[in-house]
N, C-alpha and C positions, 0 to 999 in steps of 0.2 A: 739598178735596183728596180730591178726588175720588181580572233585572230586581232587584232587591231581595234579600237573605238568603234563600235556599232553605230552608225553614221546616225539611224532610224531614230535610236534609242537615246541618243547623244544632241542631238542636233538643236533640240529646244534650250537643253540646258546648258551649250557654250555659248549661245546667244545672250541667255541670261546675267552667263556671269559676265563673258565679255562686257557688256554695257553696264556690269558693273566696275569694271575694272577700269574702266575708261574714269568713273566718279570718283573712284576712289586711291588713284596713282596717276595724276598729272605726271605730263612728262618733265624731264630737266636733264642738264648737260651732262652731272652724275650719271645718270642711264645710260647716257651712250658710251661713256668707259668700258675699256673692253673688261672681258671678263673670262669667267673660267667656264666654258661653253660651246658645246659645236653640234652640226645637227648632221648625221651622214645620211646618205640618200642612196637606197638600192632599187634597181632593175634590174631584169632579164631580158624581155624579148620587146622590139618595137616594130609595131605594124605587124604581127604577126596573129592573125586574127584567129587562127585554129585553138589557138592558148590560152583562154581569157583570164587564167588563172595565175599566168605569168607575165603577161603581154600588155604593154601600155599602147594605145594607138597611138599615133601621130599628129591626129586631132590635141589630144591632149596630153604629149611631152612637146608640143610644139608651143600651147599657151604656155608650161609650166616652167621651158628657158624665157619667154618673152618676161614673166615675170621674174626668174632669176638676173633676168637683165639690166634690173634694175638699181640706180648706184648704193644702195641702202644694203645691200647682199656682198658679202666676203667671199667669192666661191675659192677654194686653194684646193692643191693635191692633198689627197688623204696623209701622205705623208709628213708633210706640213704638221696638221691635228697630232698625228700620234706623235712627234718631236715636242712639241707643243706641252701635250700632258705630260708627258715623262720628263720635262725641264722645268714641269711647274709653270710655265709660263701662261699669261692669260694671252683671249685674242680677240679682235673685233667684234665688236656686234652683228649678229647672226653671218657668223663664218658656218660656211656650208662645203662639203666634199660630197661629189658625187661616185657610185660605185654600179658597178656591171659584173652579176654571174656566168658563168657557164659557156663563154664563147660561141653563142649563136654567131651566124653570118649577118643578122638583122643591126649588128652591131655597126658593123664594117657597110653596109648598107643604106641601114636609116640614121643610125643615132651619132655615129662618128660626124658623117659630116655637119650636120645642123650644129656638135659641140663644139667643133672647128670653127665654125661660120662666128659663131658667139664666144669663141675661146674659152671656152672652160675644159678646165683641166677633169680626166677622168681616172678611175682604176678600173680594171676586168680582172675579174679575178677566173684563173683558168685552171678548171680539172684536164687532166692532161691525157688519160684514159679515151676519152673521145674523138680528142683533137687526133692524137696518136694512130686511134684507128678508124681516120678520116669519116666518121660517122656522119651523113649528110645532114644538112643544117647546121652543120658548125665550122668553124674560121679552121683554117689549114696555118700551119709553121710557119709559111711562109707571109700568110695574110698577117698572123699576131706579131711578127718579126717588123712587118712594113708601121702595123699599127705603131707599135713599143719605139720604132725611132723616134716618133714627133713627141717634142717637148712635154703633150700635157699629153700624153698616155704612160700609164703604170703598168707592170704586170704583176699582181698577184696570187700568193700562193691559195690554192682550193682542194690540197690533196690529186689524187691520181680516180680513182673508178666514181667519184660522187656518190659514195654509198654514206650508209650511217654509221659514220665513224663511233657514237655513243656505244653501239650495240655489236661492234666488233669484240673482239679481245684485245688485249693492249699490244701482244706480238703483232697482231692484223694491221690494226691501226697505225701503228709507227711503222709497219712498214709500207704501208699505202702514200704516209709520207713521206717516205725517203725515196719511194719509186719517183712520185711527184718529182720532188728535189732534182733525182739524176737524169731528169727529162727536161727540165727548163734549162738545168746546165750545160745540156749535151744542145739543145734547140736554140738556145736564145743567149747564151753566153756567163748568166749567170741567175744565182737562186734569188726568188722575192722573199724579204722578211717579213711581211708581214701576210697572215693568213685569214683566210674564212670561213668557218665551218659550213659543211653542206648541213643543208636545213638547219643551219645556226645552231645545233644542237651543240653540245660540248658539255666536260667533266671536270675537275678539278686534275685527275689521270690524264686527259689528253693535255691540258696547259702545261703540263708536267712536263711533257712530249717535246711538246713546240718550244718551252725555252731550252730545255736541251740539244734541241734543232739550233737554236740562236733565233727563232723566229723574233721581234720583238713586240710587237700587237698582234691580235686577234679581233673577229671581228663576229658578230650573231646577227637574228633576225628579230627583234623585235624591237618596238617602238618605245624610243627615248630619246631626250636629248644626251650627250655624252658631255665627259669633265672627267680632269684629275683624277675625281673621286671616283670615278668607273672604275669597275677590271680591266685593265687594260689587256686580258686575253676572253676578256665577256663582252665588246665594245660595243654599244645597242646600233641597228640601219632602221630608217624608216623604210618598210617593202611600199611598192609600187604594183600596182595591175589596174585591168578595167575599171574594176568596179571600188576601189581605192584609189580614185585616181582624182577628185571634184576637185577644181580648185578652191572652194569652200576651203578644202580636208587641208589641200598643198599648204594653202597661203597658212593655216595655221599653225602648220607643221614649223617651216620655215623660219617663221619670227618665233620659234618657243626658244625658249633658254634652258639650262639645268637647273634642275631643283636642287642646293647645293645642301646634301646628306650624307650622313656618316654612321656606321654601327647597324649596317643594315644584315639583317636576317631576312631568313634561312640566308646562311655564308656560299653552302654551294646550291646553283639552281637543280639538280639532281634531285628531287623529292624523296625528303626518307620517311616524314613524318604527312599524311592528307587526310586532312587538309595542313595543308604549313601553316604557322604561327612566324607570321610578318611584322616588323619592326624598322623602324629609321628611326634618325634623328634629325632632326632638320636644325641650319645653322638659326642664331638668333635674330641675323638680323634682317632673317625673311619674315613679312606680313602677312597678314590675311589666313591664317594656317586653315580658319573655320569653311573656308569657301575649299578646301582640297575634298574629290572626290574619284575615288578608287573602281576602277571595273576592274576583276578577273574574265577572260575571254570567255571562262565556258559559263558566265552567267549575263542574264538580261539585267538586275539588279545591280545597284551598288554594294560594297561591302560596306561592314561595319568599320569605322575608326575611333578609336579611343586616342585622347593626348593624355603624355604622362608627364607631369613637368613641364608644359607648356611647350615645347618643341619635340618632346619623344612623339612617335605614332606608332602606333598599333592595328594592324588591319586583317580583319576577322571575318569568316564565312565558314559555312556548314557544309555545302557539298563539297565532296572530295576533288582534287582534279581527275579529269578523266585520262585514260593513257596517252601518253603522244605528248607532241608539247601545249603549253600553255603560255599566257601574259597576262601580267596584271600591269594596267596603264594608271597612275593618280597624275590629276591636273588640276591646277589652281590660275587664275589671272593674276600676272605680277605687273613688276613697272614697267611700264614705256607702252603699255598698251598689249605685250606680249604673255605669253603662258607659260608657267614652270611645267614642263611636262618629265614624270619620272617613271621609268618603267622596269617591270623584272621578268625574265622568264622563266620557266616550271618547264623540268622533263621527267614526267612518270613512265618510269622501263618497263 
Protein backbone atom coordinates (compact mmCIF):
# COMPACT_ATOMS: atom_id res chain seq x y z
CA UNK A 1 0.00 0.00 0.00
CA UNK A 2 1.73 1.73 -1.74
CA UNK A 3 -1.90 31.65 2.89
CA UNK A 4 -1.41 30.41 6.29
CA UNK A 5 -1.68 32.65 9.83
CA UNK A 6 0.19 35.99 9.06
CA UNK A 7 2.95 35.26 11.52
CA UNK A 8 3.44 39.55 11.57
CA UNK A 9 -0.07 40.07 12.29
CA UNK A 10 -0.80 37.07 14.50
CA UNK A 11 2.15 36.99 16.77
CA UNK A 12 1.10 39.47 19.49
CA UNK A 13 -2.26 37.95 19.75
CA UNK A 14 -1.21 34.04 20.36
CA UNK A 15 0.80 35.20 22.97
CA UNK A 16 -1.88 36.84 24.48
CA UNK A 17 -4.28 34.25 24.49
CA UNK A 18 -1.75 31.66 25.16
CA UNK A 19 -0.96 33.04 28.63
CA UNK A 20 -4.42 33.12 28.79
CA UNK A 21 -4.91 29.75 28.41
CA UNK A 22 -2.40 28.63 30.60
CA UNK A 23 -5.08 30.68 33.73
CA UNK A 24 -7.67 29.48 32.56
CA UNK A 25 -7.28 25.31 31.74
CA UNK A 26 -4.92 23.86 34.23
CA UNK A 27 -3.78 20.76 33.19
CA UNK A 28 -5.33 17.20 34.47
CA UNK A 29 -5.08 13.34 33.54
CA UNK A 30 -8.65 13.99 31.55
CA UNK A 31 -6.49 15.92 29.02
CA UNK A 32 -4.20 13.47 28.17
CA UNK A 33 -6.97 10.94 27.05
CA UNK A 34 -6.77 10.39 23.67
CA UNK A 35 -8.90 11.90 21.52
CA UNK A 36 -10.47 12.55 18.17
CA UNK A 37 -7.40 14.38 16.63
CA UNK A 38 -4.44 14.41 14.32
CA UNK A 39 -2.13 17.00 12.88
CA UNK A 40 -0.48 16.11 9.33
CA UNK A 41 2.47 17.68 8.21
CA UNK A 42 3.44 18.53 4.55
CA UNK A 43 6.87 19.29 2.66
CA UNK A 44 8.30 19.32 -0.52
CA UNK A 45 11.79 20.20 -1.03
CA UNK A 46 14.90 20.02 1.76
CA UNK A 47 18.04 21.94 1.50
CA UNK A 48 17.04 23.17 -1.71
CA UNK A 49 17.68 26.76 -1.49
CA UNK A 50 16.71 27.93 -5.22
CA UNK A 51 12.86 27.23 -3.95
CA UNK A 52 12.07 29.19 -1.07
CA UNK A 53 8.74 28.89 -1.72
CA UNK A 54 8.65 25.11 -1.28
CA UNK A 55 11.96 24.30 0.39
CA UNK A 56 12.50 23.89 4.15
CA UNK A 57 16.36 24.16 4.98
CA UNK A 58 18.05 21.84 7.07
CA UNK A 59 18.79 24.27 9.62
CA UNK A 60 15.34 24.06 10.28
CA UNK A 61 13.69 20.41 9.52
CA UNK A 62 16.55 19.49 11.62
CA UNK A 63 15.28 21.55 15.01
CA UNK A 64 11.70 20.61 13.96
CA UNK A 65 12.53 16.38 14.30
CA UNK A 66 14.69 17.13 17.49
CA UNK A 67 11.51 18.54 18.67
CA UNK A 68 9.23 15.89 17.19
CA UNK A 69 11.54 13.78 19.31
CA UNK A 70 10.31 14.30 21.98
CA UNK A 71 8.24 11.54 24.09
CA UNK A 72 5.09 13.67 24.40
CA UNK A 73 4.56 13.47 20.34
CA UNK A 74 2.59 10.30 18.60
CA UNK A 75 4.31 10.35 15.21
CA UNK A 76 2.42 7.20 13.10
CA UNK A 77 1.92 6.43 9.17
CA UNK A 78 -0.55 8.55 7.66
CA UNK A 79 -2.27 5.53 7.23
CA UNK A 80 -2.63 4.84 10.70
CA UNK A 81 -4.80 8.46 11.01
CA UNK A 82 -7.07 7.70 8.02
CA UNK A 83 -8.04 3.83 9.69
CA UNK A 84 -8.36 5.69 12.64
CA UNK A 85 -11.05 8.28 11.42
CA UNK A 86 -13.07 6.06 9.41
CA UNK A 87 -13.26 3.42 12.54
CA UNK A 88 -14.28 6.15 14.57
CA UNK A 89 -11.61 5.45 16.65
CA UNK A 90 -9.70 8.26 18.84
CA UNK A 91 -5.84 8.48 19.23
CA UNK A 92 -3.17 9.77 21.49
CA UNK A 93 -2.40 13.01 22.15
CA UNK A 94 -0.90 15.15 19.56
CA UNK A 95 -0.44 11.96 16.95
CA UNK A 96 1.35 13.63 14.25
CA UNK A 97 1.96 11.99 10.39
CA UNK A 98 4.37 13.33 8.36
CA UNK A 99 3.91 13.87 4.35
CA UNK A 100 6.26 14.69 1.16
CA UNK A 101 5.09 16.02 -2.49
CA UNK A 102 6.31 15.61 -5.71
CA UNK A 103 9.32 13.29 -5.43
CA UNK A 104 12.27 15.58 -5.44
CA UNK A 105 15.68 13.89 -5.16
CA UNK A 106 16.10 16.19 -1.96
CA UNK A 107 14.12 13.49 -0.39
CA UNK A 108 16.16 10.66 -0.95
CA UNK A 109 19.08 12.87 -0.04
CA UNK A 110 18.39 15.20 2.83
CA UNK A 111 15.15 14.19 4.43
CA UNK A 112 15.02 10.22 4.28
CA UNK A 113 17.92 9.79 6.13
CA UNK A 114 17.71 12.21 9.22
CA UNK A 115 13.65 10.30 9.33
CA UNK A 116 15.52 7.08 9.45
CA UNK A 117 17.98 8.18 11.97
CA UNK A 118 14.84 9.37 14.18
CA UNK A 119 12.53 6.62 12.86
CA UNK A 120 9.55 8.41 11.78
CA UNK A 121 7.45 7.03 9.52
CA UNK A 122 6.76 9.08 6.25
CA UNK A 123 4.46 9.27 3.05
CA UNK A 124 5.53 10.89 -0.53
CA UNK A 125 3.04 11.32 -2.42
CA UNK A 126 4.27 10.90 -6.25
CA UNK A 127 2.91 12.52 -9.43
CA UNK A 128 4.14 10.14 -11.85
CA UNK A 129 4.26 12.34 -15.05
CA UNK A 130 7.83 13.47 -14.04
CA UNK A 131 9.24 10.62 -12.35
CA UNK A 132 8.25 8.81 -15.78
CA UNK A 133 10.00 11.18 -17.89
CA UNK A 134 13.07 11.23 -15.73
CA UNK A 135 12.72 14.99 -15.24
CA UNK A 136 15.94 16.13 -13.38
CA UNK A 137 15.46 16.79 -9.83
CA UNK A 138 13.41 14.05 -9.21
CA UNK A 139 13.63 10.51 -7.66
CA UNK A 140 13.80 7.74 -10.63
CA UNK A 141 11.50 4.20 -10.25
CA UNK A 142 14.10 2.69 -9.15
CA UNK A 143 15.14 5.19 -6.19
CA UNK A 144 11.05 5.37 -5.05
CA UNK A 145 11.04 1.34 -5.37
CA UNK A 146 14.45 1.15 -2.80
CA UNK A 147 12.49 4.11 -0.73
CA UNK A 148 8.87 2.08 -0.53
CA UNK A 149 10.59 -1.12 0.81
CA UNK A 150 11.69 0.19 4.20
CA UNK A 151 8.95 -0.15 6.82
CA UNK A 152 8.15 3.70 7.43
CA UNK A 153 7.87 4.85 3.82
CA UNK A 154 4.45 5.04 2.07
CA UNK A 155 3.78 5.76 -1.44
CA UNK A 156 1.12 7.88 -2.39
CA UNK A 157 -1.33 8.51 -4.95
CA UNK A 158 -0.68 12.49 -6.66
CA UNK A 159 -2.39 11.89 -9.93
CA UNK A 160 0.11 11.72 -13.18
CA UNK A 161 1.05 15.51 -14.93
CA UNK A 162 0.57 17.68 -11.42
CA UNK A 163 -1.57 19.99 -13.19
CA UNK A 164 -4.91 21.53 -11.74
CA UNK A 165 -7.00 18.86 -11.62
CA UNK A 166 -10.14 21.67 -10.39
CA UNK A 167 -10.00 23.16 -13.88
CA UNK A 168 -9.62 20.22 -15.95
CA UNK A 169 -12.82 18.60 -17.27
CA UNK A 170 -13.92 15.64 -15.59
CA UNK A 171 -13.06 13.14 -18.69
CA UNK A 172 -9.31 15.01 -18.13
CA UNK A 173 -9.25 14.63 -14.82
CA UNK A 174 -10.16 10.84 -14.19
CA UNK A 175 -8.19 10.20 -16.71
CA UNK A 176 -4.98 11.85 -15.27
CA UNK A 177 -5.85 9.47 -12.72
CA UNK A 178 -6.08 6.37 -13.98
CA UNK A 179 -2.87 7.11 -15.95
CA UNK A 180 -1.49 7.67 -12.48
CA UNK A 181 -2.87 4.30 -11.28
CA UNK A 182 -1.55 2.13 -14.35
CA UNK A 183 2.01 3.67 -13.62
CA UNK A 184 2.41 2.73 -9.90
CA UNK A 185 0.97 -0.71 -10.94
CA UNK A 186 3.15 -1.33 -13.65
CA UNK A 187 6.40 0.51 -11.33
CA UNK A 188 5.93 -0.49 -8.04
CA UNK A 189 3.53 -3.42 -7.90
CA UNK A 190 0.60 -1.91 -6.75
CA UNK A 191 -1.99 1.24 -6.60
CA UNK A 192 -1.82 3.82 -3.20
CA UNK A 193 -5.30 4.38 -1.81
CA UNK A 194 -5.00 7.13 -0.65
CA UNK A 195 -4.42 10.47 -2.58
CA UNK A 196 -3.37 14.14 -2.73
CA UNK A 197 -4.65 16.78 -4.55
CA UNK A 198 -1.96 18.93 -6.56
CA UNK A 199 -2.25 22.35 -5.00
CA UNK A 200 -4.78 20.75 -2.60
CA UNK A 201 -7.29 22.05 -4.81
CA UNK A 202 -10.44 19.67 -5.23
CA UNK A 203 -14.40 19.40 -6.04
CA UNK A 204 -16.99 17.52 -4.75
CA UNK A 205 -16.79 15.93 -8.97
CA UNK A 206 -13.22 14.92 -8.27
CA UNK A 207 -14.14 13.00 -4.69
CA UNK A 208 -16.74 11.62 -6.83
CA UNK A 209 -13.71 10.19 -9.02
CA UNK A 210 -11.52 8.90 -6.28
CA UNK A 211 -14.08 6.88 -4.45
CA UNK A 212 -14.90 5.26 -7.63
CA UNK A 213 -11.15 4.76 -8.06
CA UNK A 214 -11.52 2.85 -4.33
CA UNK A 215 -9.25 5.54 -3.25
CA UNK A 216 -10.08 5.83 0.36
CA UNK A 217 -8.80 9.38 1.97
CA UNK A 218 -7.77 12.43 0.39
CA UNK A 219 -5.70 14.85 1.39
CA UNK A 220 -5.43 19.26 0.78
CA UNK A 221 -3.24 22.09 1.56
CA UNK A 222 -4.34 24.05 4.14
CA UNK A 223 -3.90 24.50 7.80
CA UNK A 224 -6.02 22.46 10.36
CA UNK A 225 -5.96 20.07 12.72
CA UNK A 226 -7.95 16.96 11.22
CA UNK A 227 -10.76 14.42 13.09
CA UNK A 228 -13.62 12.10 12.16
CA UNK A 229 -15.37 15.07 11.64
CA UNK A 230 -13.23 16.11 8.50
CA UNK A 231 -13.97 15.07 4.86
CA UNK A 232 -12.14 12.53 4.65
CA UNK A 233 -11.42 13.34 0.77
CA UNK A 234 -10.75 17.28 2.12
CA UNK A 235 -8.20 16.11 4.94
CA UNK A 236 -6.49 19.63 5.92
CA UNK A 237 -1.75 19.34 5.92
CA UNK A 238 -0.06 21.89 7.66
CA UNK A 239 2.48 23.20 4.44
CA UNK A 240 6.10 23.88 5.41
CA UNK A 241 8.66 26.37 3.52
CA UNK A 242 11.26 29.06 4.62
CA UNK A 243 9.62 31.46 5.72
CA UNK A 244 6.81 29.06 7.51
CA UNK A 245 9.06 27.33 9.05
CA UNK A 246 9.80 29.36 13.00
CA UNK A 247 9.61 27.03 15.56
CA UNK A 248 7.47 29.54 17.21
CA UNK A 249 4.80 28.59 14.29
CA UNK A 250 6.00 24.44 14.56
CA UNK A 251 5.69 24.13 18.11
CA UNK A 252 2.20 25.51 17.91
CA UNK A 253 1.07 23.68 15.15
CA UNK A 254 2.12 20.50 16.77
CA UNK A 255 0.41 20.50 20.20
CA UNK A 256 -3.01 22.07 18.37
CA UNK A 257 -5.93 19.71 18.59
CA UNK A 258 -9.41 19.80 16.51
CA UNK A 259 -11.90 21.92 17.05
CA UNK A 260 -14.47 19.34 17.47
CA UNK A 261 -17.48 20.89 14.75
CA UNK A 262 -20.21 19.86 12.90
CA UNK A 263 -22.93 21.56 10.39
CA UNK A 264 -20.31 23.28 8.72
CA UNK A 265 -20.95 25.61 5.66
CA UNK A 266 -20.38 26.36 2.64
CA UNK A 267 -20.55 22.21 2.23
CA UNK A 268 -18.40 22.31 -0.78
CA UNK A 269 -15.08 24.62 -0.70
CA UNK A 270 -15.76 25.51 -4.44
CA UNK A 271 -17.10 29.08 -3.95
CA UNK A 272 -20.58 29.67 -5.56
CA UNK A 273 -21.72 32.41 -3.40
CA UNK A 274 -18.36 35.73 -2.35
CA UNK A 275 -18.19 36.33 -0.16
CA UNK A 276 -19.36 32.77 1.47
CA UNK A 277 -21.62 32.72 4.44
CA UNK A 278 -19.64 30.41 7.03
CA UNK A 279 -21.20 28.44 9.66
CA UNK A 280 -20.20 25.59 12.33
CA UNK A 281 -21.27 24.22 15.29
CA UNK A 282 -19.11 23.56 17.75
CA UNK A 283 -19.60 20.53 20.41
CA UNK A 284 -20.91 21.67 24.00
CA UNK A 285 -18.53 20.77 25.83
CA UNK A 286 -15.83 23.04 24.38
CA UNK A 287 -14.86 26.24 26.47
CA UNK A 288 -13.94 29.47 25.98
CA UNK A 289 -15.90 29.93 22.42
CA UNK A 290 -15.26 34.06 23.26
CA UNK A 291 -11.39 33.95 22.75
CA UNK A 292 -11.98 32.07 19.02
CA UNK A 293 -10.58 34.28 16.40
CA UNK A 294 -11.07 33.71 12.46
CA UNK A 295 -8.43 35.14 9.68
CA UNK A 296 -9.38 34.47 5.97
CA UNK A 297 -5.99 34.54 4.06
CA UNK A 298 -6.69 37.41 1.73
CA UNK A 299 -7.23 39.66 4.73
CA UNK A 300 -5.03 41.43 7.32
CA UNK A 301 -8.23 41.70 9.66
CA UNK A 302 -10.21 39.38 11.51
CA UNK A 303 -13.60 38.46 10.54
CA UNK A 304 -16.71 38.99 12.10
CA UNK A 305 -18.30 36.12 14.47
CA UNK A 306 -21.69 35.88 15.68
CA UNK A 307 -22.84 32.81 18.23
CA UNK A 308 -26.22 31.64 17.66
CA UNK A 309 -27.22 29.39 20.49
CA UNK A 310 -24.28 29.49 22.21
CA UNK A 311 -22.24 27.11 20.22
CA UNK A 312 -23.51 27.96 16.56
CA UNK A 313 -20.74 30.31 14.79
CA UNK A 314 -21.07 32.35 12.17
CA UNK A 315 -18.26 34.13 10.33
CA UNK A 316 -18.60 37.04 8.10
CA UNK A 317 -16.59 39.57 5.95
CA UNK A 318 -17.16 41.89 2.95
CA UNK A 319 -14.37 41.48 0.52
CA UNK A 320 -14.92 38.74 -1.86
CA UNK A 321 -12.33 36.02 -2.25
CA UNK A 322 -10.01 36.68 -4.70
CA UNK A 323 -9.48 34.02 -7.64
CA UNK A 324 -7.26 31.11 -6.86
CA UNK A 325 -7.55 29.45 -3.61
CA UNK A 326 -8.09 30.65 -0.31
CA UNK A 327 -8.15 29.70 3.95
CA UNK A 328 -9.76 30.67 6.51
CA UNK A 329 -7.89 29.59 9.83
CA UNK A 330 -10.10 30.06 13.53
CA UNK A 331 -8.12 29.51 16.77
CA UNK A 332 -8.83 29.45 20.34
CA UNK A 333 -6.56 28.21 23.58
CA UNK A 334 -8.09 24.90 24.85
CA UNK A 335 -6.98 22.46 27.55
CA UNK A 336 -3.64 21.22 28.37
CA UNK A 337 -2.13 24.36 27.46
CA UNK A 338 -2.85 23.43 23.50
CA UNK A 339 -4.88 25.37 20.64
CA UNK A 340 -8.14 24.18 18.89
CA UNK A 341 -7.11 25.08 15.62
CA UNK A 342 -9.90 24.84 12.73
CA UNK A 343 -9.43 25.53 9.25
CA UNK A 344 -11.38 25.71 5.62
CA UNK A 345 -10.38 26.13 2.31
CA UNK A 346 -12.12 28.47 -0.75
CA UNK A 347 -11.50 27.78 -4.60
CA UNK A 348 -12.78 30.66 -6.64
CA UNK A 349 -12.52 29.33 -10.59
Amino acid sequence: MVKLITRSVLAGLFLVMILASLMVFPESVHAQQAEDSAIILMYHRFGEDKYPSTNITLKQFDDQLEELSKEKYNIVPLNEIVTAFRAGTKLPPRTIAITIDDAYQSILENAWPRLKSANIPFTMFISTEPVSRKVPGYLTWQQIHDLASDPLVTVGHHGHTHDHLLYMSLEKAEKDIETASEIYQKELGSVPDIFAYPFGEYSQNLIDILKKKGLKAAFGQYSSAASSGSNPYGLPRFSFNEKYSAMERFRLIVNARALPAHDILPVSAVVTQNPPRIGFTVAKKVRGLSAMSCYPSHLSEAASITRIGGNRVEIRFDKPLPEGRSRLNCTMPGPEKRWYWFGLPFFVK
